[in-house]
C-alpha positions as CSV (number, residue, x, y, z in Angstrom):
1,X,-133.0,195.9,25.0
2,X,-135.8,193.6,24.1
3,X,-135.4,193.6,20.1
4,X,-131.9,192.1,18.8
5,X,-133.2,191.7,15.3
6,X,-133.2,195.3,15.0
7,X,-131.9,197.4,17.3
8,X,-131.2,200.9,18.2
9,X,-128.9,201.6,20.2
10,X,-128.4,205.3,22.0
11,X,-125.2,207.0,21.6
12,X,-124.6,206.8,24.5
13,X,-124.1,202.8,24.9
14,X,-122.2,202.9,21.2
15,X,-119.6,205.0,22.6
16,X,-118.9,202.6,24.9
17,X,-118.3,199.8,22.5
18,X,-114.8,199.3,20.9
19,X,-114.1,199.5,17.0
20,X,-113.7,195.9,17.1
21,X,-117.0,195.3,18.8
22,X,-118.6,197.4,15.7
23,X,-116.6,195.8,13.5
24,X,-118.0,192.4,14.7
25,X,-121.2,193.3,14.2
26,X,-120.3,194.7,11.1
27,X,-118.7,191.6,9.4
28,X,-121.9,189.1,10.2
29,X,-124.1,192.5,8.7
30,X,-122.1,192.7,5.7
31,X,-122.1,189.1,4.9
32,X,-125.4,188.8,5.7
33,X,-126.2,191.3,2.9
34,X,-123.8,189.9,0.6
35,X,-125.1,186.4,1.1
36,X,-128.6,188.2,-0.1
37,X,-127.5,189.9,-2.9
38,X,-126.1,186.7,-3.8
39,X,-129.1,184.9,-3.7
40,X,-131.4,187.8,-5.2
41,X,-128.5,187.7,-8.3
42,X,-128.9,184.4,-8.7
43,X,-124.7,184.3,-8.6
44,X,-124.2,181.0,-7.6
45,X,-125.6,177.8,-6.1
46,X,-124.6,175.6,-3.7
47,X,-120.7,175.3,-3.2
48,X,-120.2,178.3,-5.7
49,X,-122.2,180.2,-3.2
50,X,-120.3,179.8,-0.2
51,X,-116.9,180.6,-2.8
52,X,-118.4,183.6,-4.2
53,X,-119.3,185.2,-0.6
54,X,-116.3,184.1,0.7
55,X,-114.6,186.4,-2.5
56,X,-117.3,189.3,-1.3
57,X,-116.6,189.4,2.3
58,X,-112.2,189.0,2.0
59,X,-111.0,192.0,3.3
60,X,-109.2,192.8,-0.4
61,X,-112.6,193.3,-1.3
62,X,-114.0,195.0,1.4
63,X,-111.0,197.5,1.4
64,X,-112.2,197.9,-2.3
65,X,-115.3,198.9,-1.6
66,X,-114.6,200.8,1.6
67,X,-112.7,203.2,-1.3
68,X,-115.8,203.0,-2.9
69,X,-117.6,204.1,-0.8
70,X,-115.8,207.0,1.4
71,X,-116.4,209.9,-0.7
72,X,-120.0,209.8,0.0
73,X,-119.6,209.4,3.7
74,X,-121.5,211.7,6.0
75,X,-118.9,213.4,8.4
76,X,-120.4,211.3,11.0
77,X,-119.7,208.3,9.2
78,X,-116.5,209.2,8.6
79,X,-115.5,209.8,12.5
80,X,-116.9,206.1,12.5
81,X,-115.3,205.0,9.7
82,X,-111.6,206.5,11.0
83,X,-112.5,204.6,14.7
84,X,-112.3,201.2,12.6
85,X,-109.8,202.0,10.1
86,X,-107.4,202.9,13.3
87,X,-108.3,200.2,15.4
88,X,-106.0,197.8,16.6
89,X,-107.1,194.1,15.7
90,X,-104.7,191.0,17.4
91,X,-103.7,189.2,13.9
92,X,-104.0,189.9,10.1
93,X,-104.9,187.2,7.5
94,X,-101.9,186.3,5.2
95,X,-103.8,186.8,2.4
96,X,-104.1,190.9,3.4
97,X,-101.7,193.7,3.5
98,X,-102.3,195.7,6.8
99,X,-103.9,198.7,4.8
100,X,-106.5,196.4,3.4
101,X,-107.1,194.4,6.6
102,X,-107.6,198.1,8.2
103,X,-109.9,199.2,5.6
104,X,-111.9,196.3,6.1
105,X,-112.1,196.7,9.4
106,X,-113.3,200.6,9.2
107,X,-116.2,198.8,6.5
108,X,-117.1,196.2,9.0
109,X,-117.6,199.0,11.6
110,X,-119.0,201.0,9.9
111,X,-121.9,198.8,8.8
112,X,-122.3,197.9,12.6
113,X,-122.8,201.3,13.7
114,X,-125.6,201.7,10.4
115,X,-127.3,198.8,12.2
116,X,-126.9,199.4,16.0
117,X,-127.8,202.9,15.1
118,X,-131.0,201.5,13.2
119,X,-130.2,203.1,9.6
120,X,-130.8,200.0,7.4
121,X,-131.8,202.3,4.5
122,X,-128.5,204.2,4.7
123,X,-126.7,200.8,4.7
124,X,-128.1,199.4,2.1
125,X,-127.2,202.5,0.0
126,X,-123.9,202.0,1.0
127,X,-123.7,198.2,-0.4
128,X,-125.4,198.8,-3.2
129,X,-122.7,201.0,-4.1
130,X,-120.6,198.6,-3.2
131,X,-122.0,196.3,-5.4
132,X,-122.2,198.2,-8.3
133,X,-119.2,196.7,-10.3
134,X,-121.1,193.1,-9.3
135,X,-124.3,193.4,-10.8
């Protein structure tokens, strides 16, 4: 692969990858587009930036929106969605239950898969639903 800025990965090579290796893709694709929106919103500036995408990208908040967002889930994403939700990560933040950290978890992986697969359009309909109660 040639183009890391936006790739496209077979199926193939994503089945080989774990739920946490989505899910680390996933968290730096998530903030990325929070970090965005922030800016686009005009949120915040400087330090109140960096505190209001740290409030975004928590994993309270991304279990919020994960709920959000699994009634409109494709079957597909769904299968996706369950492989993160039900994988099994080393440590959980204090500041999470287990069911939020593992909801997080199936968000982050779920937005790596949207971007390894190459569907930026469907991921950004996802956040902006996300984002919704934000704007």
């Amino acid at each position: 692969m040639e183009d890391y800025f936006s790739p496209v990965l077979p199926d193939e090579t994503l089945q080989g990858l774990s739920s946490l290796g989505l899910a680390h893709v996933g968290d730096a694709v998530y903030e990325l587009l929070v970090r965005t929106w922030l800016c686009v919103h005009g949120k915040a500036t400087g330090h109140g930036l960096h505190q209001a995408a740290i409030a975004l990208v928590r994993a309270e908040a991304q279990a919020l929106g994960a709920e959000r967002i699994r009634p409109l889930l494709t079957e597909r994403e769904e299968a996706v969605f369950r492989r993160g939700r039900n994988a099994h990560p080393h440590s959980v933040p204090g500041h999470a239950s287990r069911a939020q950290y593992a909801g997080a978890t199936a968000l982050e992986a779920l937005f790596g898969w949207l971007y390894l697969t190459g569907q930026r359009t469907r991921a950004n309909e996802l956040f902006r639903v996300i984002m919704e109660e934000e704007s």
